[in-house]
C-alpha positions as CSV (number, residue, x, y, z in Angstrom):
1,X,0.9,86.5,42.0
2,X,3.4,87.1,45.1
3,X,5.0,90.1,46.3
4,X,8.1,91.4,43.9
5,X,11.6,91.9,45.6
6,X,11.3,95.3,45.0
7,X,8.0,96.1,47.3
8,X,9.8,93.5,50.1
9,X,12.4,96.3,50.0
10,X,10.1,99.0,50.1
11,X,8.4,97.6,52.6
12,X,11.5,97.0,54.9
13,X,12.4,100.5,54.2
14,X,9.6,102.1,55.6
15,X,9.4,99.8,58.2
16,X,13.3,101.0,59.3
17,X,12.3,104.7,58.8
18,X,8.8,104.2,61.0
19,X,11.0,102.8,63.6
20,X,13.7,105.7,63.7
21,X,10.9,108.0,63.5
22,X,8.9,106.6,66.6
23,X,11.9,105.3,68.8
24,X,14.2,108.7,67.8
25,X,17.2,105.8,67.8
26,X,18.9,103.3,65.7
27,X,17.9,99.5,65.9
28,X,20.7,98.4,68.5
29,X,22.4,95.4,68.7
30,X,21.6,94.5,72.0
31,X,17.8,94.3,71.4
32,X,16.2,91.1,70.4
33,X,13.2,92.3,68.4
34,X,15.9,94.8,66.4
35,X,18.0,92.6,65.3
36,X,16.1,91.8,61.8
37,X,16.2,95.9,60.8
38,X,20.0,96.0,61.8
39,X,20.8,93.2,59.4
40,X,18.9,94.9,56.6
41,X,20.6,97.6,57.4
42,X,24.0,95.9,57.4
43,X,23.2,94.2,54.6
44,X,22.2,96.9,52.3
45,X,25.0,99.3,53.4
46,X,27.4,96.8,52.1
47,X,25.2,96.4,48.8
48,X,25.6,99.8,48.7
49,X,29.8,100.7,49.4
50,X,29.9,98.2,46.6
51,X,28.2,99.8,44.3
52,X,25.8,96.9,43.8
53,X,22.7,98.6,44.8
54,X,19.6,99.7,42.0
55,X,19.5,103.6,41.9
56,X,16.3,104.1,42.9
57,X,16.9,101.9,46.1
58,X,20.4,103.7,46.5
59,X,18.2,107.3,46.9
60,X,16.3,105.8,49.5
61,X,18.9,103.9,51.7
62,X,21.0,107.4,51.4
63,X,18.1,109.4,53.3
64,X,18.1,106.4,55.6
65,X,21.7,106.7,56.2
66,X,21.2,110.5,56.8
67,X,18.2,110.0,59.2
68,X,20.9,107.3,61.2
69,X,23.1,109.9,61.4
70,X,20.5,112.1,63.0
71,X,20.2,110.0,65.8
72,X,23.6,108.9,66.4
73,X,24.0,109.2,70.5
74,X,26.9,111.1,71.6
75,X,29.2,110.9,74.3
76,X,27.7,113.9,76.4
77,X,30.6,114.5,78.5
78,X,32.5,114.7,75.4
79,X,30.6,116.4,73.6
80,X,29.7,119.2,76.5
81,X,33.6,119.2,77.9
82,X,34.6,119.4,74.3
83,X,37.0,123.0,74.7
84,X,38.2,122.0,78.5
85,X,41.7,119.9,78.2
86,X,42.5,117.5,81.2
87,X,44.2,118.9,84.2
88,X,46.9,117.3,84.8
């Protein structure tokens, strides 16, 4: 007996969250060995804006999306020069 769809998920969930939790970024784009957790990740956000995603699964992938958040980079000037306006 092989491996249900639904422990493949799991599986690549924790896998996602491990990552995030290690590497205190996103997987990026620009990184060879990420690219397989950023298509998960793209594929299961659309799964889920469609509505199309089980309810149990769409728990999980919404702390997912909350721990992405977390770890969103910000522009640091931006973010430190935020009340200054430009001098012109």
């Amino acid at each position: 007996m092989g491996i249900t769809q639904d422990k493949l998920w799991l599986n690549k969930w924790r896998e996602v969250n491990y990552f995030v939790d290690q590497n205190k970024r996103r997987p990026s784009k620009h990184r060879k060995e990420d690219h397989a957790m950023l298509n998960w990740i793209k594929y299961n956000r659309r799964k889920y804006q469609r509505g199309l995603m089980k309810e149990d699964r769409r728990q999980k992938f919404e702390e997912l999306e909350k721990k992405l958040e977390s770890v969103t980079r910000i522009n640091q000037y931006a973010y430190v020069n935020k009340q200054q306006q430009p001098q012109d």
